[in-house]
Structures are given as C-alpha cells and as structure tokens.
C-alpha positions in Angstrom: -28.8 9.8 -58.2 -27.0 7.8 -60.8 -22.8 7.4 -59.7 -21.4 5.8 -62.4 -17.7 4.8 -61.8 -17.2 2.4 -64.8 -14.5 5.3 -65.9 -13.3 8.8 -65.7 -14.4 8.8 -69.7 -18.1 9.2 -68.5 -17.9 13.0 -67.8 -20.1 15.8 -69.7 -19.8 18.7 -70.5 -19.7 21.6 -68.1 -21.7 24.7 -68.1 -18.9 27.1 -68.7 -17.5 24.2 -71.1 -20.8 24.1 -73.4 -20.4 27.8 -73.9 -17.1 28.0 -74.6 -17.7 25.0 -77.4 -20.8 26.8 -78.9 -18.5 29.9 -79.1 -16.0 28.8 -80.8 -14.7 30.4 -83.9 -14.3 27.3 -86.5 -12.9 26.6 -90.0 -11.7 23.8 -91.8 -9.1 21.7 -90.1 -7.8 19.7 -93.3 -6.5 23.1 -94.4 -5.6 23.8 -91.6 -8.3 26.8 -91.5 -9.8 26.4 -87.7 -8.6 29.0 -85.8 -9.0 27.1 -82.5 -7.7 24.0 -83.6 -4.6 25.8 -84.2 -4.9 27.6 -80.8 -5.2 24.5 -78.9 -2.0 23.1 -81.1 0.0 25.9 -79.9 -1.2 26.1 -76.6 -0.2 22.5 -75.6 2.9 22.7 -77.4 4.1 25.5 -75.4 2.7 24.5 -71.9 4.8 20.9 -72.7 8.0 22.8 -74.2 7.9 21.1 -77.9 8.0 21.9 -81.0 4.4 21.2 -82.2 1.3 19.5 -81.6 -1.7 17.7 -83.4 -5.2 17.1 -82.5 -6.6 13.9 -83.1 -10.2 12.1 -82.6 -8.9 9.9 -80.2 -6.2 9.0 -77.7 -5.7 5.2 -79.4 -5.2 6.9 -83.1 -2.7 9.8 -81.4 -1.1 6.2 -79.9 -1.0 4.4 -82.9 0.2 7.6 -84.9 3.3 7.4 -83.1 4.4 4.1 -83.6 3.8 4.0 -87.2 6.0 7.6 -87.1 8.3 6.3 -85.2 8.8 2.6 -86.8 9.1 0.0 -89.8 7.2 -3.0 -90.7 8.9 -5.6 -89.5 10.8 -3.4 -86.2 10.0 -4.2 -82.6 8.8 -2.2 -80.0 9.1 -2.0 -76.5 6.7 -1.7 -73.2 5.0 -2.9 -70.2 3.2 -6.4 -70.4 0.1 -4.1 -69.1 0.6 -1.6 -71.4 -2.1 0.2 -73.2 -0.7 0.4 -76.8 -0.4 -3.6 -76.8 -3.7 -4.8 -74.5 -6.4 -2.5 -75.9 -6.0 -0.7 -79.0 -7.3 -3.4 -80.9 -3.8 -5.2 -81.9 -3.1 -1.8 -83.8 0.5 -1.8 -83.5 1.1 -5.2 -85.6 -2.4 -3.9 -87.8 -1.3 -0.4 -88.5 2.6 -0.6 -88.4 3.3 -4.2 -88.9 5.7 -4.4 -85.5 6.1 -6.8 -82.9 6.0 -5.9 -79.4 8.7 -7.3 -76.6 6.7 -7.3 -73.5 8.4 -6.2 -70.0 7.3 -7.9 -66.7 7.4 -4.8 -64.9 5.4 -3.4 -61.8 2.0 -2.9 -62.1 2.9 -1.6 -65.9 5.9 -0.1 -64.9 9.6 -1.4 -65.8 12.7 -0.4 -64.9 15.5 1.0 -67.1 17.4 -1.9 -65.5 14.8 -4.4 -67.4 14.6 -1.9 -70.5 18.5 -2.8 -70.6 18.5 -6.9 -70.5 15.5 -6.5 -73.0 17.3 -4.5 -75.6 20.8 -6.4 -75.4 21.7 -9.6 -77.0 22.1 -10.7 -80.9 21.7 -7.6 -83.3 21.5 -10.0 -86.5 18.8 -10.6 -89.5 17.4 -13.6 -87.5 16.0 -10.4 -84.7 13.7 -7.4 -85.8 14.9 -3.8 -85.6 14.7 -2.6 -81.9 13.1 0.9 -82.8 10.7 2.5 -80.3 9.8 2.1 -75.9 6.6 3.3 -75.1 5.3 3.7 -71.6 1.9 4.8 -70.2 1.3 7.3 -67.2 -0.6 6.9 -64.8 -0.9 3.4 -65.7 -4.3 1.8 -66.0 -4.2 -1.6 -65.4 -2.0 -0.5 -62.8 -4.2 1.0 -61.0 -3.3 5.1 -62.0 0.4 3.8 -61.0 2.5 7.2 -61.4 5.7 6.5 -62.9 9.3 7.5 -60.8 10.4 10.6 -63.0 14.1 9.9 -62.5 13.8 5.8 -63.3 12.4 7.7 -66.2 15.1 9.3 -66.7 17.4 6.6 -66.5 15.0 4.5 -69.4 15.9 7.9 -71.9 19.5 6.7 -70.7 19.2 3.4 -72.1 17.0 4.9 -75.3 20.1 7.0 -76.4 22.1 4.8 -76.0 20.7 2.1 -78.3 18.7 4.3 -80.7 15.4 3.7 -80.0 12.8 6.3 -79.8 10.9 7.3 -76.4 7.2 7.9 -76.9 4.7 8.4 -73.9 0.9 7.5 -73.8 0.1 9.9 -71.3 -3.6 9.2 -71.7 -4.2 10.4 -67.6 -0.8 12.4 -67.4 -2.3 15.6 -65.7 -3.4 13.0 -63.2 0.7 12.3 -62.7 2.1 15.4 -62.8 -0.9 16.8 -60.0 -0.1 13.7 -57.8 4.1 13.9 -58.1 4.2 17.7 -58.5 5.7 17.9 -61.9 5.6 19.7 -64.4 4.5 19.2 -68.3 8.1 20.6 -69.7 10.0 17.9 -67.7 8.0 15.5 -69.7 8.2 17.8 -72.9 12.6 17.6 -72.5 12.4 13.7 -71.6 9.8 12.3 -74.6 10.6 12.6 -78.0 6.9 12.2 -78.5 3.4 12.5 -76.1 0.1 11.6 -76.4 -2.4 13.8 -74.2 -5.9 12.4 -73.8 -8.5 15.4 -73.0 -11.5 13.4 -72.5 -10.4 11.7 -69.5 -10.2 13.5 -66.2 -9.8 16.4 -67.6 -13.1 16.4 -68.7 -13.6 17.3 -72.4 -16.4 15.5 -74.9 -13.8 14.1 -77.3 -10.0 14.1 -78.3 -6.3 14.0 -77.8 -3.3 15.6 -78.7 -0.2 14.5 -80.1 3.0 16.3 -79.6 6.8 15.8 -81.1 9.1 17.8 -83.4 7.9 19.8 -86.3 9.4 17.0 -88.4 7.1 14.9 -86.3 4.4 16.4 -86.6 4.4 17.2 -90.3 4.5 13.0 -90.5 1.9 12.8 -88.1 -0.6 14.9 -90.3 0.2 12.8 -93.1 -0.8 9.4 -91.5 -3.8 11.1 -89.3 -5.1 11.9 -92.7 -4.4 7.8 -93.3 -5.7 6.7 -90.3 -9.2 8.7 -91.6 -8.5 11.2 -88.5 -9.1 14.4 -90.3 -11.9 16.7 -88.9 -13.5 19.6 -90.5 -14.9 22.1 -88.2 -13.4 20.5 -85.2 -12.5 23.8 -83.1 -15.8 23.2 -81.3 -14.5 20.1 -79.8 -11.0 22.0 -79.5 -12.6 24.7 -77.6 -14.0 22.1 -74.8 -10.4 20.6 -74.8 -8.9 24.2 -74.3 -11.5 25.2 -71.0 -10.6 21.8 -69.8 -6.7 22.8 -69.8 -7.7 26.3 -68.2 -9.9 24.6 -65.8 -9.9 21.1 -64.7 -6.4 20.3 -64.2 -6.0 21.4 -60.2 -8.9 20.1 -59.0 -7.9 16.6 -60.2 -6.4 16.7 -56.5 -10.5 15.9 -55.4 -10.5 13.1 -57.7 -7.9 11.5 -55.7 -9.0 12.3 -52.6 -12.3 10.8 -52.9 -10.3 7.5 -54.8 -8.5 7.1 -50.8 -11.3 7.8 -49.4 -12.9 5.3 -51.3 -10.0 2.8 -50.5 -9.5 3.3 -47.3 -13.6 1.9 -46.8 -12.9 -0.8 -48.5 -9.7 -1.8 -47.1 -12.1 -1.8 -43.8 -14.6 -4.0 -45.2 -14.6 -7.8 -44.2 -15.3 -8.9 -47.7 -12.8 -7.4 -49.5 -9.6 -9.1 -49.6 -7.1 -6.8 -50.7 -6.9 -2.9 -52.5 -4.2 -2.0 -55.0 -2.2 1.2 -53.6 -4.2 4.4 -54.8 -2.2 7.2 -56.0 -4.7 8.8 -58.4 -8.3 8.7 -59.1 -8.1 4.3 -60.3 -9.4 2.1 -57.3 -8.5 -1.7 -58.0 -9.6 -4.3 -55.6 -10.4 -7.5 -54.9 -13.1 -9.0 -53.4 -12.7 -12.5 -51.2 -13.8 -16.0 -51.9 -17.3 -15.5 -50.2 -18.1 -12.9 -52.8 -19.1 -13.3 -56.2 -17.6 -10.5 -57.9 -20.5 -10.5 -60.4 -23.1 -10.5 -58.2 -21.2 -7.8 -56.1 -21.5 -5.3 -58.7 -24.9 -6.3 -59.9 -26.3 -6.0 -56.5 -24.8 -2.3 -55.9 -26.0 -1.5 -59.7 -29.4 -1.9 -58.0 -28.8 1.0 -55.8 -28.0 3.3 -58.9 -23.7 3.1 -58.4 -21.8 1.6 -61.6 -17.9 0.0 -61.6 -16.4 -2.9 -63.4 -15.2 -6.8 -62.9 -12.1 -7.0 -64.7 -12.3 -10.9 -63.5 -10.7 -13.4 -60.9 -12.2 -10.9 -58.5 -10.8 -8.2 -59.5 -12.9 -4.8 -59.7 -12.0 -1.0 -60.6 -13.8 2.0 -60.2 -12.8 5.2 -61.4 -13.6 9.1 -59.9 -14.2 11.7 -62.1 -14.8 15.6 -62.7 -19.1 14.1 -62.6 -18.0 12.8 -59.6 -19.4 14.4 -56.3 -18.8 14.6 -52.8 -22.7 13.8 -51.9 -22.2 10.6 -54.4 -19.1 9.8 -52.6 -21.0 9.6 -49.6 -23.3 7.5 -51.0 -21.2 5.2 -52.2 -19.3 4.7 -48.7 -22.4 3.8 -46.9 -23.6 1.5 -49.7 -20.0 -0.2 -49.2 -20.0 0.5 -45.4 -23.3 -1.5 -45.2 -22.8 -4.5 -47.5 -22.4 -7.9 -46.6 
C-alpha cells in the first residue's frame, strides 16, 4: 500500500469522476464551442458571485494571467515574502509582466493591512515604480495551509481602495479555507476583484484552474490565455472532472483535516521531532531535532512505502488528500509511533 503525501496534487481520478469525464459533451474551446467548458465558467462564477470566469491549464498561468491584467511593465506588486506568485511560478511575474514585487514579512505568508499600509506609503515620484496590484494566497503553503483572518482581509481591501491598487487572490487551496473558517465563496467573490481557483488540488480533479473577475476582466484574460499558449480545444472532458469535483469533493475536505491533526498530534508526541507548525487544514509542517537527519528520515520511511518532503534545515511537509485513507493513516501513525 503505497501513501504518498509529497502533495494533495497526487490524487486520481474517481470512479464517478472518470465517467462523468468520458461523458462529457465537448467542442472547441477557442471558439468558445465546448458546452461544458462554458458550464463550468458559469457555474463557478455564480457559486463565487462574479461576473465571469475562465478556465485555464493551470493554477500558475490563471496566477500569472492576473497580474499581467491587472499591471504594467515597470509597476510593482505587492505580497507575502512566502507567497506563491513570487517563490514558485518560475520568476513569472518580472518574465511575463515585467513588475517588481515588494515583499511583506508577514506571518507564515500572511500580512497584515497594518503592514500592507507602511508598504504602500512614502515617495510617489519617477524614482519609485507604479504601486498597482496585492496579491495574497489562501490557505497558504509555505505556511503550512495557514487560513487567512476574513475581516484583516477586509481591512487590506481598506487599504487597496484607498490607494488604487487592485486585490487579486491565489486561492489555489481556498475550498480548504472556506471548509475550515465556515465561509462562504461570495464573501470572497464581493472582497476580490479577481480569484484564482485550483481544481486539481484537494478538490481532486486531473488538471486545471479557474480564473474569475469582471466581464471586462475576463474578456482580457482570454486574450492573454491565448498569449500565454493556454488555449484548449476539446477541454470539456477535463471541465467535466473539475465540475464533479465541485458537486462532490468540497465537504469532505473536513477528513483531510482531520487526519492532518491526527497526524500532528503523533508527531508532536514523538521524542525526535522538535517542533509542528499549527495545522488548520490538510499541510503538516514539522521539524525534526538535531539527532535526526532529515534526509535519511524520509528515506528510511520511503522504505516502508509512505512519501513526504524535506523542504531543508529540517524542515518536512506532508500533505492529506482525497487518495488519502483512513487505513493509510493508520499506517502511517504506527510507522511514526514506532521510529527512532
């Protein structure tokens, strides 16, 4: 029994999932043509309250869409120091838009509207760039599935309006947020002007993400999908994966979390462990002590079939998922239990 925890990005297909996809009514997406792309469009649009939506290959390109949508060459942007859109999409946001980022030293990838604030303010002259855009990521990921405060939120849109800059989210594991806080997709749909949805994480699906915004948005977004080379043809099969996900694995993300804690709360009992990041979602970070090797850690639980990651200094993350099962969880905790 392979338990591979490397990331919730590992999941297949389900049963009902695979037949949903290989019933899928399909046409050509450039023109617009597949019917379930568009149903999948609309569908997200209205569960989020905005005005459209777009499907794109991948959750990096829906990123990167929105910042060159939302910027110049030469303006800045603004977000975490652990943010997503700056430490691993490839340095796409000086590639694609040509834009500097101002990096916040927030809270395990969360800042304040407080920081937000002193970041934005000082000299507005042609020695600075254009402060245009603040992008934040929920749940976080190097944060550990971090969920952001909804009203700090809030307060950040504050600061947005009042200096012009344009609010996007990458809401890569958002269902994972709004299942742990008890909120709602339309709060986020009335805070953002635009949000990135990735399908292929917890929620299961094979491939994709959707970006959401304004008709006038969206109409731009198309445009520089097509640039990006993030046109699909008959993509509807993959659409139809992404809408039985939405129909079906959002509320039992709640097990993904449970078995995260339950994972934590074994390690946080082991003597070699030294300390575990607070778990909110289904992202357990943790550090193992200076009589561990981190590297031989994981390579000697590879052995008995289970897969995480170092991220380095002694730091490891392991990830539950919809493949993810209470029997493997099990065998997991006596592994741990067991070790050392």
């Amino acid at each position: 029994m392979r338990i591979d925890l490397i990331s919730d990005t590992v999941t297949r297909p389900t049963k009902g999932m695979l037949e949903a996809m290989m019933n899928a009514s399909v046409g050509d997406d450039v023109f617009m043509a597949d019917p379930t792309i568009n149903k999948l469009q609309t569908k997200v649009a209205k569960l989020f309250g905005m005005e459209a939506a777009l499907f794109f290959p991948s959750g990096t390109m829906a990123n990167q869409t929105a910042i060159k949508l939302h910027t110049q060459p030469g303006d800045k942007l603004f977000c975490d120091k652990w943010a997503h859109v700056f430490n691993f999409e490839g340095g796409g946001a000086a590639f694609n838009s040509g834009v500097s980022s101002h990096l916040i030293d927030g809270n395990r990838g969360m800042f304040t509207a407080a920081q937000l604030n002193e970041a934005v303010a000082g000299r507005a002259d042609i020695h600075v760039p254009y402060s245009r855009l603040v992008c934040v990521e929920n749940t976080t990921n190097k944060g550990g599935g971090a969920c952001w405060d909804y009203q700090e939120l809030q307060k950040i849109k504050e600061v947005c309006i009042a200096n012009n800059l344009a609010f996007h989210l990458d809401g890569a594991r958002l269902f994972n947020a709004l299942v742990a806080k008890n909120e709602t997709p339309k709060q986020y749909g009335e805070l953002f002007d635009t949000i990135s949805i990735c399908l292929s994480k917890g929620l299961g699906a094979p491939v994709g993400s959707v970006l959401l915004g304004t008709k006038a948005h969206i109409a731009k977004a198309l445009r520089i999908r097509k640039l990006f080379g993030g046109a699909m043809r008959q993509a509807g099969y993959l659409a139809a994966a992404a809408i039985y996900a939405l129909d079906h694995h959002v509320e039992r993300l709640v097990d993904d979390h449970r078995r995260a804690k339950e994972i934590g709360e074994v390690l946080a009992s082991c003597n070699f462990i030294k300390r575990v990041e607070p778990i909110e979602t289904n992202i357990v970070i943790f550090y193992v002590n200076s009589i561990i090797d981190e590297v031989a850690f994981v390579k000697a639980i590879a052995k008995k079939d289970i897969h995480f990651i170092s991220m380095g200094e002694g730091k490891l993350r392991m990830v539950t998922h919809l493949d993810f099962t209470d029997a493997m969880l099990e065998k997991l905790l006596k592994e741990l239990k067991s070790y050392y």
